[in-house]
N, C-alpha and C positions, 0 to 999 in steps of 0.2 A: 504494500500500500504506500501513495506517496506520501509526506509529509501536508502537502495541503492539495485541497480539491479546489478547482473552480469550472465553471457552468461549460466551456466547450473546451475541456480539459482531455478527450480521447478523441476529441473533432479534428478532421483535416480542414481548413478553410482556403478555396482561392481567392487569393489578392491580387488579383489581374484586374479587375475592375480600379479596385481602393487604386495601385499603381498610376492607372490610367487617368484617373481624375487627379491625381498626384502632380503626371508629367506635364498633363493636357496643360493645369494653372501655373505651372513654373514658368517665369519668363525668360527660359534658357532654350538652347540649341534644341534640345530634346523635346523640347513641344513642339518641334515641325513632323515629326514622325509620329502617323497614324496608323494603325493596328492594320498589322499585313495577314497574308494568308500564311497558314501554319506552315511552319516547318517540319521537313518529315525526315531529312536528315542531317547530322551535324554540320556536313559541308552542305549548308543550303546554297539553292542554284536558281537563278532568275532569267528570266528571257529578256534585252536592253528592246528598248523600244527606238522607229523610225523617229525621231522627232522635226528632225531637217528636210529640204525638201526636198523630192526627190531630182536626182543629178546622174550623169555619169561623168567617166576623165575618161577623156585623150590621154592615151602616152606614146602614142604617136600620129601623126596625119600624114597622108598619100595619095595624094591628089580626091579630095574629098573621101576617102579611106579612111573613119578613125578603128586606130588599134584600141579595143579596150577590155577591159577583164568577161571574162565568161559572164559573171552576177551582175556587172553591168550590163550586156550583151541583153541576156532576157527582161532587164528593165522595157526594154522599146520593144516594135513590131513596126513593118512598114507602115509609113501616115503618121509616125509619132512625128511631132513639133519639138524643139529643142532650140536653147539659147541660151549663146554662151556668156558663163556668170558677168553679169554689172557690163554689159554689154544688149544693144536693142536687136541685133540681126536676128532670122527666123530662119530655121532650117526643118529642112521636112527629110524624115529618112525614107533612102530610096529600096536600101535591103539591108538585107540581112545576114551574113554570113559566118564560116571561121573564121575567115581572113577579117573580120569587122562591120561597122557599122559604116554604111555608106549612105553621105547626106547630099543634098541638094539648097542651096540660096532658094528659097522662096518670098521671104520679105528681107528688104536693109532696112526698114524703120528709121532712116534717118544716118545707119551706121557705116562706115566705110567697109565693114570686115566682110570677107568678101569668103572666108574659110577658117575652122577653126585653126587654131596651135596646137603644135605639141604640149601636153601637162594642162590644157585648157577643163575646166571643167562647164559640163553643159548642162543647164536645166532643163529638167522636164516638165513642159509647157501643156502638153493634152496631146491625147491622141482621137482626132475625132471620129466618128463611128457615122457609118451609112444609115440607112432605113433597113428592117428586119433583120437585124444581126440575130447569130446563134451561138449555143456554148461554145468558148473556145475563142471568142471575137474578141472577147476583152480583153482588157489589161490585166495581170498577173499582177498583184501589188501584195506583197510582206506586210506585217505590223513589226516585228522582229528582226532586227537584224544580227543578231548573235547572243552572247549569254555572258554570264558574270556569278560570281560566288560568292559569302561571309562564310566563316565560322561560327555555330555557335557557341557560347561563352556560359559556364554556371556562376550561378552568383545566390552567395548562401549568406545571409546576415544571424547569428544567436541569439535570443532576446535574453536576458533574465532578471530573475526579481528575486533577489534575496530574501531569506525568512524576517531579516532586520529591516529592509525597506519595508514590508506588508505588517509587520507589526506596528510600524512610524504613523501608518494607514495617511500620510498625506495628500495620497489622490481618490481616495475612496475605498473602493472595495476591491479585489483582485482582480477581477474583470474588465472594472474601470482602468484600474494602474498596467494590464498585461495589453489591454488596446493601445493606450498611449502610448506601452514604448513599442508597441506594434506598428504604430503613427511615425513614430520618431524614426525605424529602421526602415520604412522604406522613403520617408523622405529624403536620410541619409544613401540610401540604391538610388533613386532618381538621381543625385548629385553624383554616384558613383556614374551611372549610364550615362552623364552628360558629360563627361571628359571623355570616356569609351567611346561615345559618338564621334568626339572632336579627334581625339590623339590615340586611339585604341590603334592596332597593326592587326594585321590577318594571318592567322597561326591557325592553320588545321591539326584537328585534334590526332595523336598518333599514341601509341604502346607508352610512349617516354615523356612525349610532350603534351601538357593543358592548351584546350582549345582558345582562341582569344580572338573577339569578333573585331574587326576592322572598323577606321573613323572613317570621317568627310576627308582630311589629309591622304589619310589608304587612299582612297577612292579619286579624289578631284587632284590631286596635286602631282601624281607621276606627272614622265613626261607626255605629251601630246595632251596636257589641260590645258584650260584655258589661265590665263593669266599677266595681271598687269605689274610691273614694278614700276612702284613710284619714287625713286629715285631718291629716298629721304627726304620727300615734300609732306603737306601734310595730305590728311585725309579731305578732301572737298568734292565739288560737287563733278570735277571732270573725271577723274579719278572714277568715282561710281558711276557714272554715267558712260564709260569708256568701257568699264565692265558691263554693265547695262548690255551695251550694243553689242558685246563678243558675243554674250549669254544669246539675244534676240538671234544673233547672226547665225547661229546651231541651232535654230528653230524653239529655241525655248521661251520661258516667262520668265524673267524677274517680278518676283514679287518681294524677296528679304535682302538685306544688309546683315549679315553678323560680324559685331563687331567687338573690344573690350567696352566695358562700362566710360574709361577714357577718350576713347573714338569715337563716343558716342555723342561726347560733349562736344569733342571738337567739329564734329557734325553739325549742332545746334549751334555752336557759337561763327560758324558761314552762315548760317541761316537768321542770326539772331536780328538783320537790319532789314530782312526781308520780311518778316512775320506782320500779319492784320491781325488786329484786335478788333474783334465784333463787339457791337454791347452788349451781347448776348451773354457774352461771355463772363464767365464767375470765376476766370483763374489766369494768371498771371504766369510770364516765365518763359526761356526762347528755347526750351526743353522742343526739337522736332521727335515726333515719334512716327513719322510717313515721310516717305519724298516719292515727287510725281516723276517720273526719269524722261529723259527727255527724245528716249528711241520710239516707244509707244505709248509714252501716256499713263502708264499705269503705276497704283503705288509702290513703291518700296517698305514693307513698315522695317524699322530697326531694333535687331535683339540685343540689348546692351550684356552680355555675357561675360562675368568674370573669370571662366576659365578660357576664354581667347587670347591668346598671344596681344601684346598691346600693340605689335608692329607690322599686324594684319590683320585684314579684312577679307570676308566674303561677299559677293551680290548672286544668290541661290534662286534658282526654281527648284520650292521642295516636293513639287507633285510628285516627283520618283522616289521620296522619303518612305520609307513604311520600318516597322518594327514587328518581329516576326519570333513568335512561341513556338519551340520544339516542341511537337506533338505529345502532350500526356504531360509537358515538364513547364507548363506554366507557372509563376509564382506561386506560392501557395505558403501558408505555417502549420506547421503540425506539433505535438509535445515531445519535446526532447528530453526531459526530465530522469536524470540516471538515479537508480534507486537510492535512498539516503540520502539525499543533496537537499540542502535547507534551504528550498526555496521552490522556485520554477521556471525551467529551459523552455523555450519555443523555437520553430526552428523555423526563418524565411527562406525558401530552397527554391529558385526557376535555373531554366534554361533558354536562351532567347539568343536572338541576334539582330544586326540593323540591313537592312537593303536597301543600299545608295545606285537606285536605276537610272541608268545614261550620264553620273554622276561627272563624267569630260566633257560634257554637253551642257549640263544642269548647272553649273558651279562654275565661277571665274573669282581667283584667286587674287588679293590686292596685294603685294609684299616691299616688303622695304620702304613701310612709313616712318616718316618723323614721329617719333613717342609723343604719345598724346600732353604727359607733362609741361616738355617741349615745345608741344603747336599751341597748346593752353597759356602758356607764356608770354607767346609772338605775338597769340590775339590781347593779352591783355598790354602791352607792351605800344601795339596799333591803336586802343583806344586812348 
């Protein structure tokens, strides 16, 4: 028998919910990621999505001859339209072959070019379709175009309450006092999961080695991401707006800024001569918590994050964010309680990972700012 009893004292309970409303109101990194489809195994596997638009490359031309990969190849079909990228010409393909895509001039729009380049890349425009097409007429079009992995990662927090705190009784009864620090252990996991999100690496789980799920870093920052250095300037509005446009340029949305809590000021304090005061308004302060970007129009809001590097920033589309429960091994506490221990163990035990999709598409990295200290100075220094 234990030493003491309480009400869900042989209960298993999941905390995947309590979690979720946990992350959802953190105004950290980890609130962009919404509940994915379960994980079914450690090395979880994802399909990357189209999000760009659809193109192929020349890597070579011969006499209206482009050479191009087999996968680009089956993008087109005779009558496809094509034009080459930030360029107005119109080409219509003539066939189709091993030997390549052979195109024809059918509009200049205006443009001198008269045939693609070599290394040229060329959009795809439409292909237009006669009266009573049948299977087989269409276009062939992917949603997918390859895959990507995390590991997932266990993460075990201990609760306990000693026989000398329940006797103190300063939070109530034992039920009351084992929720609280049930409350407290996984607010303390949320703050764990939001560095893991940021700075975690990708370690599959093996005989010798603990699995360890990958960040936005893993993910956005190899080579072939996107990304701006700014040169030891500060953080302003070109800067994010520069990322803005990379992010637009790969077909995606900006909609976040994540930044430190410092970047975040020095954010507001460019914006601070720019600000209306409505009368509407009942608060005061050049705190921006939105910026309208100026590729499309849409907001940025900004996550001031204390575990961000002070000397970067990100500008994300997190639609490709999710977080994902190995099957059967979502959070959960159950009694831990070893016989004769004065007091009482609980145990918080999941298995999860994060799935950062198209994340070299989705993510443009800001690096090498001036420290917010620093830019905070120059502005006050200006006034």
């Amino acid at each position: 028998m234990p030493l003491y009893t309480y009400s869900f004292e042989n209960k298993k309970r999941d905390l995947s919910d309590v979690l979720s409303t946990i992350i959802k109101d953190e105004p950290r990194f980890i609130s962009l990621f919404k509940p994915g489809e379960t994980a079914t195994q450690q090395k979880h596997e994802w399909l990357e999505d189209q999000v760009s638009g659809r193109n192929i490359t020349a890597t070579a031309v011969n006499a209206l001859v482009l050479t191009v990969s087999e996968a680009d190849a089956a993008k087109v079909r005779v009558g496809t339209l094509l034009s080459v990228h930030d360029d107005t010409a119109l080409f219509r393909v003539a066939a189709v072959s091993a030997a390549g895509v052979t195109v024809a001039l059918v509009a200049a729009n205006g443009s001198s070019t008269t045939t693609p380049a070599a290394n040229d890349v060329l959009d795809i425009v439409s292909t237009p379709m006669g009266e009573g097409t049948a299977n087989g007429d269409g276009e062939e079009d992917y949603r997918q175009t390859g895959k990507n992995w995390n590991a997932t990662q266990i993460l075990r927090k201990d609760i306990v309450l000693t026989g000398s705190a329940m006797a103190i009784g300063v939070y109530g009864n034992v039920d009351n006092q084992m929720n609280r620090q049930t409350a407290f252990a996984l607010g303390e996991l949320a703050r764990d999961l939001n560095r893991v999100a940021i700075r975690g690496r990708r370690v599959e789980v093996n005989a010798t080695t603990k699995g360890e799920a990958g960040g936005l870093y893993a993910f956005a920052a190899p080579a072939g991401g996107l990304v701006i250095d700014a040169s030891a300037a500060k953080l302003d509005s070109f800067s994010l707006n520069d990322a803005a446009q990379a992010v637009v340029g790969e077909g995606a949305d900006p909609t976040t800024i994540l930044c430190s809590p410092g970047q975040a000021r020095v954010i507001s304090l460019e914006y601070k001569n720019k600000l209306q005061i409505l009368r509407s308004d009942d608060h005061r302060g050049a705190y921006v918590a939105v910026i309208v970007n100026e590729v499309n129009g849409h907001g940025m809001t900004i996550i001031a994050d204390p575990d961000m590097p002070d000397k970067e920033a990100w500008v994300l589309d997190p639609s490709g964010f999710s977080l994902s429960n190995l099957k059967g091994r979502a959070i959960t506490d159950q009694d831990a309680t070893p016989k004769g221990f004065d007091g009482i163990k609980r145990m918080a035990l999941g298995e999860l990972t994060f799935v950062f999709k198209n994340a070299l598409q989705r993510c443009c990295r800001i690096k090498n700012l001036m420290a917010s200290a620093a830019a905070i100075a120059a502005y006050r220094a200006e006034a």
